[in-house]
C-alpha positions in Angstrom: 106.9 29.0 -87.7 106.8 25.3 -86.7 103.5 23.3 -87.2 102.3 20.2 -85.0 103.2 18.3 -88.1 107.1 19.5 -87.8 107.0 17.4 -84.6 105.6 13.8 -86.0 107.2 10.6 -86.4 107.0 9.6 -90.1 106.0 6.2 -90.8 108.7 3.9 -90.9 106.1 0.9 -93.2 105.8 4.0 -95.7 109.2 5.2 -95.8 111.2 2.0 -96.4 108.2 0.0 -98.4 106.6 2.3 -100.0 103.1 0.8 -97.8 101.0 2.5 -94.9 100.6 0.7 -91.7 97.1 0.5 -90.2 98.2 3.8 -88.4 99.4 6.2 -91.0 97.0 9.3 -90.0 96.6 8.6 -86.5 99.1 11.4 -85.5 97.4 13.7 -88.3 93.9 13.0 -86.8 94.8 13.5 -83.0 96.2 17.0 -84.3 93.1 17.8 -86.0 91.1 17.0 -82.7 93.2 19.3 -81.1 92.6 22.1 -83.1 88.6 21.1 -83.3 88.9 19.3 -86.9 86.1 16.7 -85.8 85.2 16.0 -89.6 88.7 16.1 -90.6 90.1 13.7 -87.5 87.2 11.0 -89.1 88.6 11.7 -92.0 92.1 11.3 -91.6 92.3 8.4 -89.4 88.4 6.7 -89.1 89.1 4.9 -85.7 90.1 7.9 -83.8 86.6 8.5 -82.2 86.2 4.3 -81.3 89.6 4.5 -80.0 89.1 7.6 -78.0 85.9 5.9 -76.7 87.6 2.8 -75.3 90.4 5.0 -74.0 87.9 7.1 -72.0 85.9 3.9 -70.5 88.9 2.3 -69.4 89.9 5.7 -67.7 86.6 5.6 -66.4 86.9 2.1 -65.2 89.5 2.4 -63.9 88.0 4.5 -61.1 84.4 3.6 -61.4 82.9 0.0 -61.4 81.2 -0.1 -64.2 78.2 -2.8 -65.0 79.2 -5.2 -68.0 82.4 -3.6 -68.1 84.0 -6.3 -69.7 81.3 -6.6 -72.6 81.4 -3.1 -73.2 85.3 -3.2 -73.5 85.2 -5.9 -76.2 82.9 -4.2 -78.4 84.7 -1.0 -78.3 87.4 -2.9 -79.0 85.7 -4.8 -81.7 84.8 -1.6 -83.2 87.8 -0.1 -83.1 88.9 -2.8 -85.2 86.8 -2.9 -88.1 87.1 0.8 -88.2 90.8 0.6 -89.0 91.1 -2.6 -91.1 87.8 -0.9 -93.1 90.0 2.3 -93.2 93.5 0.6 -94.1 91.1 -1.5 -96.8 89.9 1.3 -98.4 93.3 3.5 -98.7 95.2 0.2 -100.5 92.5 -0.5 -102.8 91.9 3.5 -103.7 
């Protein structure tokens, strides 16, 4: 039987140099959400939930007008950030 990982695209960074991108574990995590992992998703791939933050608001902004939209965009952004260069920090020096 075929599992959601049979389907993933491997890492291209960790299969020809031997590194991991500031990705690897994304596609890992958003499975784990899918099957209700929450703890798991954080812990595959830290900047799932800031990402899936900023992708909900700019849904949401999309079709709402939201108050300090732009401010609230570039700290979700910002976050997102220093979760995965925290995350990629921690894996190469572990």
């Amino acid at each position: 039987m075929l599992s959601p990982e049979d389907y993933m695209l491997p890492c291209l960074s960790k299969k020809f140099l031997g590194i991991e991108c500031f990705g690897c574990g994304f596609q890992r995590s958003i499975s784990f959400l899918f099957q209700g992992e929450f703890i798991a998703a954080f812990k595959m791939y830290p900047g799932i939930y800031p990402l899936f933050a900023l992708g909900v608001f700019l849904i949401l902004n999309f079709f709402l007008k939201i108050k300090n939209a732009e401010k609230i965009k570039i700290t979700l952004v910002v976050l997102s950030i220093v979760f995965i260069v925290t995350n990629y920090i921690l894996k190469i020096t572990n």
